[in-house]
N, C-alpha and C positions, 0 to 999 in steps of 0.2 A: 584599173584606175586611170583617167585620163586628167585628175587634177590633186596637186598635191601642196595646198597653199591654205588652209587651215588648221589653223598651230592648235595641237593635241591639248585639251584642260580636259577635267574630270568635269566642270560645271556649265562650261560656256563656252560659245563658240566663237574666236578669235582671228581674226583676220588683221596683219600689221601692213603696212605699206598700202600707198595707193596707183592701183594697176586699173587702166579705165577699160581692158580686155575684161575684165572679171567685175565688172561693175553688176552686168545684168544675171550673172552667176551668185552672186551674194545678196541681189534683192532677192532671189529665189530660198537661198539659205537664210539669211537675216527674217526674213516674213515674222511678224506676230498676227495674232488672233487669239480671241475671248469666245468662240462658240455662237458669237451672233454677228459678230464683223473681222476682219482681216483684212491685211494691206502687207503686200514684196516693199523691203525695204529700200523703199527711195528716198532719196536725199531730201530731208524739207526745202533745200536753198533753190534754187534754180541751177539746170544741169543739160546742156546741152549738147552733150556725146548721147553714145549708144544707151539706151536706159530702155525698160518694159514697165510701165509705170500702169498699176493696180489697187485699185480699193475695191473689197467686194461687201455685198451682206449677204446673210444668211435668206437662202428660201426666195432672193428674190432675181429671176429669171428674166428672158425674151425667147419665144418662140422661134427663133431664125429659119426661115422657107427652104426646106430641104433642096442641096444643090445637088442631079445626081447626074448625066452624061447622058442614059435612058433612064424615063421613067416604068418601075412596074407597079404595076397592080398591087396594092397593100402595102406601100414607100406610107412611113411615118410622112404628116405633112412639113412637119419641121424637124430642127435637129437644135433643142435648148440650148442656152447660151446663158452664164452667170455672167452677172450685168460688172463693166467694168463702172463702179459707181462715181458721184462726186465727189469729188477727191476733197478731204479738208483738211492735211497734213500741212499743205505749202505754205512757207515761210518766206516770201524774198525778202534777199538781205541787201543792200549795197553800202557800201564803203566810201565816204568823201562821192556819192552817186555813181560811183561802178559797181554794176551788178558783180556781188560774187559769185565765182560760177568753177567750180573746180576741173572747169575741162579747158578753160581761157586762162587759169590765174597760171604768173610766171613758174609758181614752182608751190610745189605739194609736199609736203615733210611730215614728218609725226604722226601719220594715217595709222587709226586703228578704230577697228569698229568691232562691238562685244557684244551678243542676244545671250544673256543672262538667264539660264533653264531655271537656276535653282528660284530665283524670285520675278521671274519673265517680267524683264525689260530690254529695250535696245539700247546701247549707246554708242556715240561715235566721237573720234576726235580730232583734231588733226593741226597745223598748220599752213597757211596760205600767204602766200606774196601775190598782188594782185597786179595787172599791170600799171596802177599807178604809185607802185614800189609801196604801199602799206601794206604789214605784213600785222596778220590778225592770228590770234587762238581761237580756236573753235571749240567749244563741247555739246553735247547733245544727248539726250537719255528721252525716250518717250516709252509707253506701251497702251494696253487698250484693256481697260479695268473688267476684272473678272465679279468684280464686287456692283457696279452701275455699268453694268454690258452695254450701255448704247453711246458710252461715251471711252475718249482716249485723252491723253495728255501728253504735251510733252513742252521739255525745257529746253529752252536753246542757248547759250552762252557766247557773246563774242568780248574778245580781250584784246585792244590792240596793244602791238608787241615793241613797235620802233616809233609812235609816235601820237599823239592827239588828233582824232580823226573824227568826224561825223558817219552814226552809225542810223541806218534806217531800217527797220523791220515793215515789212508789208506783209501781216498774215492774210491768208485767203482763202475761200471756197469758189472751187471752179466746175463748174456742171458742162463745160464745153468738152467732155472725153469722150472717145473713142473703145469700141473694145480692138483687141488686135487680133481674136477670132471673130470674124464673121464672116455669112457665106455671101451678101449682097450689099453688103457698105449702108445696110439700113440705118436710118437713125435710131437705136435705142430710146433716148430720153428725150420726154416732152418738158421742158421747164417751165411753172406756170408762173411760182412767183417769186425776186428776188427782195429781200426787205430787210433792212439797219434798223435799229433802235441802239445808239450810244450805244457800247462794246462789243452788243452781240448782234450778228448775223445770222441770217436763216437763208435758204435758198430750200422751195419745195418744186417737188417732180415727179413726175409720174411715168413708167415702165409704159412705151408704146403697146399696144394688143393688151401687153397681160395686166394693165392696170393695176400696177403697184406704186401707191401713193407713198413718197420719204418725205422727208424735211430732213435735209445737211443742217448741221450749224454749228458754231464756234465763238468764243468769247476770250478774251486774251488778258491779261498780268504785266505790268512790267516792272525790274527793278534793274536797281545800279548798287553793285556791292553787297547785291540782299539786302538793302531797303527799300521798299517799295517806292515807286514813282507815280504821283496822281497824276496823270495826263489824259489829256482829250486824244480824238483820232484824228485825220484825216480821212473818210472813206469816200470810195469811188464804187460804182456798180454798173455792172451792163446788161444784159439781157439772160445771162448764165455765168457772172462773175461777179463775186464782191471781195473789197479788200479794204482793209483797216492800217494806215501810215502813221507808224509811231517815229518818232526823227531824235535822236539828240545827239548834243557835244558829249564825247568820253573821252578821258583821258588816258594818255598811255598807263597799260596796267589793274584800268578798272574793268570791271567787267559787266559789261549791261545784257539783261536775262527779259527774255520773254517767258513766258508762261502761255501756253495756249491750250484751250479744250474745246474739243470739237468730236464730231459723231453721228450719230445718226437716231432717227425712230423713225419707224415705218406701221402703215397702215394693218402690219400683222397682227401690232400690236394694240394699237390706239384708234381712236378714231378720226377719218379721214379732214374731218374739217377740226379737230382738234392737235393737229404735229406740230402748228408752231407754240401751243401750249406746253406740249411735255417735252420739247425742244427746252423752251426757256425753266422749265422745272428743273429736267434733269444737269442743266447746265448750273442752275442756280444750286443745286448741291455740290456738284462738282469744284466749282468756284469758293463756296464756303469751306469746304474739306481742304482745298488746296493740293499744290501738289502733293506735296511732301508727306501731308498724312494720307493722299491716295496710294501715294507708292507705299508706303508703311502696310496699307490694308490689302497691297496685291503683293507684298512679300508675303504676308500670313496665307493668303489665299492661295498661293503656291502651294506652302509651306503642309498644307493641308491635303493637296492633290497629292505631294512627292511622299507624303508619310504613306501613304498606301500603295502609290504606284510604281516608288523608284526599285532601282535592280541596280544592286553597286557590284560591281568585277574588279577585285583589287590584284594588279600587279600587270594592267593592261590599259593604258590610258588612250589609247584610241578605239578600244573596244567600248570602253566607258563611256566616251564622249558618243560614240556612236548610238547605243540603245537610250542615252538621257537624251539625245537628239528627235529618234524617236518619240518616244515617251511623251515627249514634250511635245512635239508638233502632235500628234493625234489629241492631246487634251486643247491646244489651240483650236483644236477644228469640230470637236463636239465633247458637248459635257451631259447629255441627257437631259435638260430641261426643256424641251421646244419638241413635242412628238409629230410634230408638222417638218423637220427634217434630221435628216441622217449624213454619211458623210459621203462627201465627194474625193475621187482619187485625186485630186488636187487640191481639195481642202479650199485655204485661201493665198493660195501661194501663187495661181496662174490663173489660166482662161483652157488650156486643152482640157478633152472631154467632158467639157461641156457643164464643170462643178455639179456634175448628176448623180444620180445613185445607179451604183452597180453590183453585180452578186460578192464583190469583194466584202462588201459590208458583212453579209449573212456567214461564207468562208470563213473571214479572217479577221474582221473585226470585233464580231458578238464573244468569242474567247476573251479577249482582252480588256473590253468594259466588264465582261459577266465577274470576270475574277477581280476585276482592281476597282470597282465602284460596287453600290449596290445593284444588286442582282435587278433593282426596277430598270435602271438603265438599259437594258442587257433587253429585258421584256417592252420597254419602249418599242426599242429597234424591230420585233417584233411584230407590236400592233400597227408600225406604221405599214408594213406589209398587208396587214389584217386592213387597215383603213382603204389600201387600193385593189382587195380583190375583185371589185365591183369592173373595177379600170381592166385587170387585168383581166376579166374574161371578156371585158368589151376586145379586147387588144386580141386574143383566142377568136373572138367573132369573126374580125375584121380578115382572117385567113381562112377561115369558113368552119372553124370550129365547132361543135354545138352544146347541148342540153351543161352549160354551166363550165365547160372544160373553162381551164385558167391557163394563162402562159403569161405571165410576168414577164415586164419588159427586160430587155438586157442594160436599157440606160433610160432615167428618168425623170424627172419633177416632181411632178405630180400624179405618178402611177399609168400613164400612155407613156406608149414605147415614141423615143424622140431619137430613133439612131440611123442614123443613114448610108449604113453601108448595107447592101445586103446580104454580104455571108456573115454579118451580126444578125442584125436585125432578126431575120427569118430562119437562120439555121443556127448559131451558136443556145440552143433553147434548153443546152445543161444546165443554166442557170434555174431554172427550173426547180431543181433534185436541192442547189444549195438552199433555195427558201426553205423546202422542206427537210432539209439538214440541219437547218437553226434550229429548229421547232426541238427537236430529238435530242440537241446538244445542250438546248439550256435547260430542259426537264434533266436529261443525265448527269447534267452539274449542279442544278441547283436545287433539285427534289421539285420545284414545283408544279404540279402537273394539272395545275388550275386552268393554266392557258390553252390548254388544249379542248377541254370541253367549251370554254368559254368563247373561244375564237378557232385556237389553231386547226381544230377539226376541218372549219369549213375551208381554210386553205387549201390543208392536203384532201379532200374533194375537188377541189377543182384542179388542183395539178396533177392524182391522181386518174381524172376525167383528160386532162391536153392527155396523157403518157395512152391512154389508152385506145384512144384516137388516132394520134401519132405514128403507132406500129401498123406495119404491114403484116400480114400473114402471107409468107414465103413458101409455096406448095415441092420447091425444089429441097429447100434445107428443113422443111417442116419443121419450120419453128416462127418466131413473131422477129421482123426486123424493122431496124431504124437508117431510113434512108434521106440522103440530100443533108448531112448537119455540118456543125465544124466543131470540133470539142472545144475544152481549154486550149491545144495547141492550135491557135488559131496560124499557123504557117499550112494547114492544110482547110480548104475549105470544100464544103460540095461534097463529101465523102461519104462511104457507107458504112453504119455497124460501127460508130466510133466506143469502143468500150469501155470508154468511163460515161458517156452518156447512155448507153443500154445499162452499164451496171447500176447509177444512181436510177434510171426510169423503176427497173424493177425492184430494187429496196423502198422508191417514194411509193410505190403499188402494193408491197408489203407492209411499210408503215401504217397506211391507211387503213388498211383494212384490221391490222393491230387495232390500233386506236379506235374502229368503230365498232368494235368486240367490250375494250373497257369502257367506252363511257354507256354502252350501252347496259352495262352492271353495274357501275357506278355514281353512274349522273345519269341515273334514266330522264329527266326534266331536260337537261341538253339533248340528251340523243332524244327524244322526241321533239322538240323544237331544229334540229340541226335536219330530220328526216325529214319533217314538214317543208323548210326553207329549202334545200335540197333537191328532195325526192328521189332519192336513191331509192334503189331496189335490189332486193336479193339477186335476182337476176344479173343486176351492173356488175353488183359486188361479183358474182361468180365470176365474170368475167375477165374482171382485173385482175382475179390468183389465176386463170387459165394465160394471161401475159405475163405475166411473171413468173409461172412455173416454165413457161416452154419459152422465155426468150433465147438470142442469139449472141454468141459472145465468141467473137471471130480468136483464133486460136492457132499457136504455131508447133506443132509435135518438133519438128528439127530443133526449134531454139526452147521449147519446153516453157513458154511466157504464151500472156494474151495479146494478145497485136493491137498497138493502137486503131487497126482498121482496118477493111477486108485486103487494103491494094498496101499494105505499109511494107511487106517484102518485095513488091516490085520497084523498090525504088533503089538506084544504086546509095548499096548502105558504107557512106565515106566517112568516119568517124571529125567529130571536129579538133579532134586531135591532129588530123592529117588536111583539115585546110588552113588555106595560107591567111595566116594574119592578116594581111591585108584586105583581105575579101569582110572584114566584121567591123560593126555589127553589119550583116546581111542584109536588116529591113533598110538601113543607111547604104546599102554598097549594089545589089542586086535589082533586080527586076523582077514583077511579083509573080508572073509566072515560072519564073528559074527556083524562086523560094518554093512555089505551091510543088515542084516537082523535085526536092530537093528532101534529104529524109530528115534535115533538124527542126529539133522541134524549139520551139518560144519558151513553152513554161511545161511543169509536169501537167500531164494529161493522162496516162495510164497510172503514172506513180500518183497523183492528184485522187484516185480512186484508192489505192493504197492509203493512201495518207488516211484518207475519211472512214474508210473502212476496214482497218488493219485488223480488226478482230476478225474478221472475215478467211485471214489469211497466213501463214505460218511465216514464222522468220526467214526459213528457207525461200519460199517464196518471194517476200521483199524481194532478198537479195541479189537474186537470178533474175527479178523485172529491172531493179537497179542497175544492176551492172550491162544488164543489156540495152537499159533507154538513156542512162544519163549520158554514156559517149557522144552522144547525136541531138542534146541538150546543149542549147547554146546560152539558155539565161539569157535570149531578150528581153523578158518581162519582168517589172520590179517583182513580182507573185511568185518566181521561181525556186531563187534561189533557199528561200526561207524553208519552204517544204523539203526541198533536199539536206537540207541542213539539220532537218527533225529526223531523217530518216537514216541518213551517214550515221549521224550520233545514236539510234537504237542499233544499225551494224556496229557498233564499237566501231567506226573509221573517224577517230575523230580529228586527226587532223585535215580529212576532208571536209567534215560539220564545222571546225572551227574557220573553213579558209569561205564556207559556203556563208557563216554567219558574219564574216566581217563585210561580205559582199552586199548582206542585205542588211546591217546594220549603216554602210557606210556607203551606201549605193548614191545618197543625192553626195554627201558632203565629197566624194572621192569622185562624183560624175563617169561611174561606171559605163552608163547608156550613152552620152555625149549628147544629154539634152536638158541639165538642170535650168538650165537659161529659164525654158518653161515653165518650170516651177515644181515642186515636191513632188514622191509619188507615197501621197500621205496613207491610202488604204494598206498597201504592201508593208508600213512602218510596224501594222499590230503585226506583221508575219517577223518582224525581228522580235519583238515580244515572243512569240511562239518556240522562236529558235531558242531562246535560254530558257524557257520555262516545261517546255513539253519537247524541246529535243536535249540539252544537257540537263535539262532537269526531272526529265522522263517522267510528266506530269500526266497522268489518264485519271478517266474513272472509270475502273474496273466492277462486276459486279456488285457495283449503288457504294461503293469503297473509293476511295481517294487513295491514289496511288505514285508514287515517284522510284526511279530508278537510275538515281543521281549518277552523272558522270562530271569529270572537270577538263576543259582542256590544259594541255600542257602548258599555255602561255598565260594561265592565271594562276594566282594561289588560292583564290576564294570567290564566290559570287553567291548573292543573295538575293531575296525576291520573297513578296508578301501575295496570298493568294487570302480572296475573301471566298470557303467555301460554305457555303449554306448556311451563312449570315457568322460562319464564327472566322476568324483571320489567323492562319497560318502564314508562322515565317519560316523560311527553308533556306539556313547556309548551309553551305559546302564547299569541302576547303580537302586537299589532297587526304586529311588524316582524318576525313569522316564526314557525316551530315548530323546538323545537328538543325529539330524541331522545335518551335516553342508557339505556345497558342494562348491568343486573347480569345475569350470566350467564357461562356459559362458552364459549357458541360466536354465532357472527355469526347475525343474523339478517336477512334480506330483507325487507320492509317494502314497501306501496304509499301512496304520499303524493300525493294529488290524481292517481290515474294510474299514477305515473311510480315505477318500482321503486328504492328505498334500502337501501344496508347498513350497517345499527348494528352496531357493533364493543363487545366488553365495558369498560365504564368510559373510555369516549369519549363528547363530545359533537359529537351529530350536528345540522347544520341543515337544513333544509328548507325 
């Protein structure tokens, strides 16, 4: 924990007092988003300290020219970049004409600002003395409708406090930004046109290279006392800015309210020469609605997420806050409507890595929509892999791959690999096995095995074709190996025989071959359509079970475990128990060659094979890989800790599950890594999902059976959670004196509870 200044609520996240160190820390926490747009919560007023100031949209990118020190042969040309957009939040305020500005005004009192989960919205409040000694109330409430996604709202309030002052509002849209990743100070945005028509503004732009045509726009409200005020503007505009100047007298104690709505549509959407139309459409709904009955229609619209998604933990309110933290931020960041994108580990909270898609999605997010939305969701995420394999065997080409192999990027857009380091880019190629992991997880959870003939088949052909390419055949150990990669624990790069990357290669080689057995008796119309497009042959096929019977899986008689990799005993093995605090985090304190030769690992990487594949393996087992790789686990990566917290808690170690699951429930709000400033690490949030549902709630599917093996930790009395399994919804409390079942649905289901098979009946409660 390196921050401890968010006051514990079950529903919201609270922050009192105004501290301007923590300012860029709480835009990163405060952040909203609706799944098509998102903004770090920045002050609407003007604010001239330290600030990271972000609007993004959904899906729309910049190429950025990969910057690397040497060039090699087959370097991505760029390294994507989610566009910091035009900002249409800002509000300037001034006071008798001094700007207020809460980094100049004399003194700051009553600061509290509130991101509201249970009906997502922001608010803020506070008092200010300015230097011309008037002292003003402030309040504020905005969010960004989940109901009209292309638009946001918000209310602004000022009250002065000691005397009659003139109050000016200047809303605005400003397309002069900057991102604060970038590798060449390019200009992202071309602005083409700025244009007023009385209230509302529009400002349209277009995405340098990748030609992504917006229209910002905004249209504003005013009233005094809540009653409306008819008033004309003032506007001014420049070449990338417009602002609208509403002025009047108020008196001490009244309080004069803007109203503002603003947003975006993009060419994704619409069409190009039509944005300042559906600009003024959807504004003109907006505006008619008002706020008050938008905010009404984005409490229910929550209200509707939380009925299926929430997990309430009673007798631990920072545990609470922490998974409704989560919870929340992953439905800010994707809702399944739009199969043109997926999530970013950042979501819309920052600018690192690049708001692109990575194997975390397929890992650790497809669990978490699959069970708390409908199962389409879940299969969305899916086909949008299905839609790039065309991309990804270009991307297999481009290292000389052939006849169809695929190698899905590690980080993307648009399905070309955009990563520019190279022990990612060309060796971290596990990613690989997770696409074909999804594939296997959501047939295992949700019965449907449609996707596979229809699509997933031709996936795992081509990933089966990279794995089979890939391997060496080794005349000293006679058997197939995998040389040059970097697994999960990316603290080693270059390595040989990483064995959770041999162990997924050869189960995606065994899947395949699975699946081209069934559909070829079951959907003979697929399997001959998938043979034709293809051209597999008997021949291939043999070949792939000859790799995957005779692979290589490096292995330690002495310590009786698999070794992360052939060199992982040559390294002095110092437990992180025995180094000094002050040397961590490591990737913060070290030098990368002292980490590459140093035995901690980032995230699980052997156990990460465990995890995925635990049928595979006896409890014993776990154990004895457990206790001898988590010592030398350091939990730099948000992705860590959550797995070990599934897997303490099937060891019954649960006060280590529970100390593993506060870390990843509580990792941004507690600023675990010392880099929230950055912004969320929103994909790692489904892994605190994971940790109450599949590690204290010991959730699998065991033979085509739905299975839980409930434990509780000591620091709750109860926790709960809703699971949609193949379309019927199971809820599961558990509470020190038992688990009890109960099912919306129509037909009975069969259930395994420590074992021992149970039948939930529709709108019965079942014990256990």
């Amino acid at each position: 924990m390196n921050q401890d200044y968010i006051i514990p609520n079950e529903w919201s996240i609270l922050e009192e007092g105004f501290d301007a160190k923590m300012v860029k820390s709480s835009e990163s926490l405060f952040s909203i988003g609706n799944g098509a747009m998102g903004q770090r919560a920045n002050f609407e007023e003007k604010y001239t300290g330290e600030t990271f100031q972000g609007s993004y949209i959904a899906g729309v990118y910049y190429p950025d020219k990969t910057r690397v020190g040497w060039w090699k042969n087959g370097y991505p040309e760029y390294f994507a970049k989610v566009l910091n957009a035009p900002s249409w939040i800002g509000i300037n305020v001034k006071i008798n004409e001094e700007d207020l500005d809460l980094h100049t005004c004399k003194s700051v009192s009553k600061f509290k600002r509130e991101l509201n989960m249970k009906e997502g919205w922001l608010a803020r409040s506070f008092e200010a003395v300015l230097q011309n000694d008037i002292k003003i109330k402030v309040d504020t409430k905005r969010f960004l409708s989940l109901e009209l996604d292309e638009v946001g709202a918000i209310e602004y309030n000022v009250t002065p406090i000691n005397g009659d002052c003139k109050v000016t509002f200047s809303p605005y849209l400003d397309a002069g930004i900057t991102n604060e990743d970038t590798n060449w100070d390019d200009q992202f945005w071309d602005v083409l046109e700025v244009t007023q028509n009385n209230q509302q503004s529009y400002i349209e732009a277009k995405t340098m290279k990748t030609n992504f045509h917006t229209c910002t726009f905004m249209e504003s409200r005013l009233f005094i006392n809540d009653n409306e005020v008819i008033t004309g503007c003032n506007n001014n505009k420049t070449t990338n800015f417009t602002a609208c100047h509403y002025q009047q007298e108020i008196k001490k104690n009244e309080t004069y309210t803007i109203h503002k709505f603003g947003g975006y549509v993009v060419d994704r959407n619409h069409k190009k020469d039509e944005l300042v139309a559906a600009a003024k459409d959807i504004l003109d709904k907006a505006v008619s609605f008002g706020f008050e009955a938008m905010l009404e229609t984005q409490k229910n619209s929550w209200a509707e997420i939380w009925n299926m998604s929430d997990i309430t933990i009673d007798g631990d309110v920072k545990a609470q806050q922490g998974i409704r933290f989560n919870i929340f931020q992953l439905n800010q960041t994707y809702l399944g409507t739009d199969i043109s994108l997926n999530i970013g580990p950042k979501g819309f909270t920052g600018e690192k890595y690049g708001g692109s898609t990575y194997w975390d999605t397929e890992a650790y997010c497809i669990p978490f929509y699959m069970a708390t939305k409908d199962q389409s969701v879940a299969r969305t995420l899916l086909e949008y892999r299905y839609n790039h394999l065309e991309k990804a065997i270009e991307n297999a080409a481009k290292l000389g791959f052939k006849n169809g192999a695929a190698l899905y990027p590690m980080v993307t857009m648009n399905g070309e690999e955009c990563h520019n380091e190279w022990e990612i880019t060309f060796e971290e190629i596990h990613r690989n096995g997770a696409i074909a992991f999804a594939i296997f997880n959501y047939y295992r959870f949700t019965d449907d095995y449609s996707y596979i003939p229809e699509k997933g088949l031709e996936v795992l052909i081509g990933i089966a074709r990279f794995w089979h390419q890939r391997v060496n055949f080794s005349t000293d150990k006679n058997k197939y190996v995998m040389l040059g990669v970097t697994g999960p624990n990316e603290y080693e790069n270059n390595i040989n025989n990483n064995w959770y990357t041999n162990y997924i290669a050869k189960w995606c080689l065994e899947y395949t071959l699975k699946n081209i057995e069934i559909v070829k008796v079951d959907h003979i119309s697929d399997y001959i359509r998938i043979k034709e497009k293809t051209n597999f042959t008997d021949e291939e096929l043999a070949s792939f079970k000859d790799v995957a019977d005779n692979m290589y899986f490096p292995y330690s008689e002495k310590h009786d475990v698999y070794l992360q990799q052939d060199g992982f005993l040559d390294k002095e093995l110092i437990t992180v128990a025995d180094l000094d605090k002050s040397q961590r985090p490591i990737n913060q304190k070290w030098s990368w060659d002292r980490i590459l030769r140093s035995p901690y690992i980032k995230q699980a990487d052997v156990l990460q094979g465990f995890y995925m594949f635990e049928n595979d393996f006896s409890t014993e087992e776990l154990e004895r890989h457990f206790d001898f790789y988590e010592p030398f686990t350091v939990h730099e990566s948000s992705l860590s800790p959550c797995v070990h917290s599934i897997q303490a808690a099937k060891l019954n170690r649960m006060d280590q599950a529970y100390e593993f699951y506060l870390r990843t429930s509580r990792l941004d709000l507690d600023d675990y890594n010392h880099e929230v400033e950055e912004g969320l690490h929103i994909t790692s949030m489904a892994g605190t999902w994971m940790s109450i549902v599949e590690g204290f709630g010991g959730m699998r599917v065991l033979n085509n059976t739905l299975s839980f093996s409930p434990k509780i930790p000591n620091q709750w009395d109860s926790y709960s959670f809703k699971v949609n399994f193949r379309n019927q919804v199971i809820t599961v409390k558990v509470s020190k004196k038992g688990t009890h079942f109960e099912l919306d649905g129509k037909n009975e289901v069969k259930i395994l509870v420590n074992g021992e098979i149970t039948t939930i009946s529709p709108n019965n409660l079942q014990t256990a």
